[in-house]
Structure formats: structure tokens, C-alpha cells
C-alpha positions in Angstrom: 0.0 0.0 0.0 1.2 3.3 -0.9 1.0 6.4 1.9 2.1 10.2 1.0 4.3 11.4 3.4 2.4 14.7 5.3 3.5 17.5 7.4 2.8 17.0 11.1 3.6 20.1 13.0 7.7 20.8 12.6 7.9 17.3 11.4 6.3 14.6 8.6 4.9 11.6 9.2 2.9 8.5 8.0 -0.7 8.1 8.4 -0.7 4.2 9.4 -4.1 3.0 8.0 -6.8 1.3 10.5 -6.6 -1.9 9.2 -2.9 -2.0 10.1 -3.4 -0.4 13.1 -6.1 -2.9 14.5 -4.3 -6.0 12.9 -1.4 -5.0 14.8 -2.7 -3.3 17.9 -1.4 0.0 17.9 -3.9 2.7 20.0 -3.5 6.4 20.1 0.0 7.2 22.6 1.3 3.7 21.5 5.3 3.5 21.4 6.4 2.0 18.6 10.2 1.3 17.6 11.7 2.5 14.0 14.3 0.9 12.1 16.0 0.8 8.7 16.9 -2.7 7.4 20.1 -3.1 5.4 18.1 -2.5 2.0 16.8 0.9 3.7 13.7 -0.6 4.5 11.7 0.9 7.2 10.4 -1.1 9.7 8.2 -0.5 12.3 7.5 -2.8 15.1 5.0 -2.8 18.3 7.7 -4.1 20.3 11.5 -3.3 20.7 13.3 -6.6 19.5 15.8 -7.9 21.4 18.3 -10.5 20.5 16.8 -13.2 22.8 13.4 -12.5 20.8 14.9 -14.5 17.8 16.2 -17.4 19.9 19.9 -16.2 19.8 20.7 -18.2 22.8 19.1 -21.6 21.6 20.9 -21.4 18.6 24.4 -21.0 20.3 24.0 -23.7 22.9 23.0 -25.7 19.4 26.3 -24.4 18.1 28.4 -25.2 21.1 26.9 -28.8 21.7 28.1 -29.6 18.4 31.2 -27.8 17.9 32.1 -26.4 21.4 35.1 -29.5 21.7 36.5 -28.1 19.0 36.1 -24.2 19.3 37.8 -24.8 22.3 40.6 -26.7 21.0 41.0 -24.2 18.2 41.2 -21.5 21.0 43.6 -23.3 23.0 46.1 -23.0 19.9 
């Protein structure tokens, strides 16, 4: 879907349409957290993600079940 950019005040914004809104839960006062991706997408979220959000920590005990014997090894020279 394609929003114009508008003047808000000082500033500009984008006017998040009401079926996004609902879908996603956003209210009047909500925080919401902005980001650009590496391909200069923005992205807004509800919630600020966190690097446990995505499982960060199951994937390295994963990783150091199967190669932990040898990381260390590796260090150790």
C-alpha cells in the first residue's frame, strides 16, 4: 500500500491506515520502535526486538553442543 508522506507540525509523518493499526494493535499514545533494514527498508515494530526475541541463545547452545570440543581446542592454539 502506498502512503504520501504529510507534514505534522515541525515534522512529517505517516498516516498508518486502520486496518494495520487494529491488525497490529497499535492505539493512540502507543510506542512504537523505528528501524531501517540493510536495504533501507523501514520497519516499524509494536515491540523493541531484542536479540533473545529471535532465539539467539538456543541457537548457540546448538552451536556449542556440536562444535564447542572443537572451538575450544582451536582457542587453546
Amino acid at each position: 500500500m502506498e502512503q504520501a508522506i504529510i507534514q505534522i507540525g515541525n515534522s512529517v509523518g505517516v498516516i498508518i491506515p486502520s486496518k494495520f493499526r487494529k491488525q497490529i494493535g497499535f492505539k493512540k499514545g502507543s510506542k512504537v520502535y523505528i528501524n531501517i533494514d540493510t536495504q533501507n527498508n523501514i520497519i516499524i515494530s509494536k515491540e523493541k526486538k531484542d536479540v533473545t526475541d529471535s532465539g539467539i541463545f538456543n541457537i548457540l547452545e546448538g552451536v556449542n553442543k556440536r562444535y564447542g570440543k572443537a572451538l575450544r581446542e582451536l582457542a587453546e592454539k
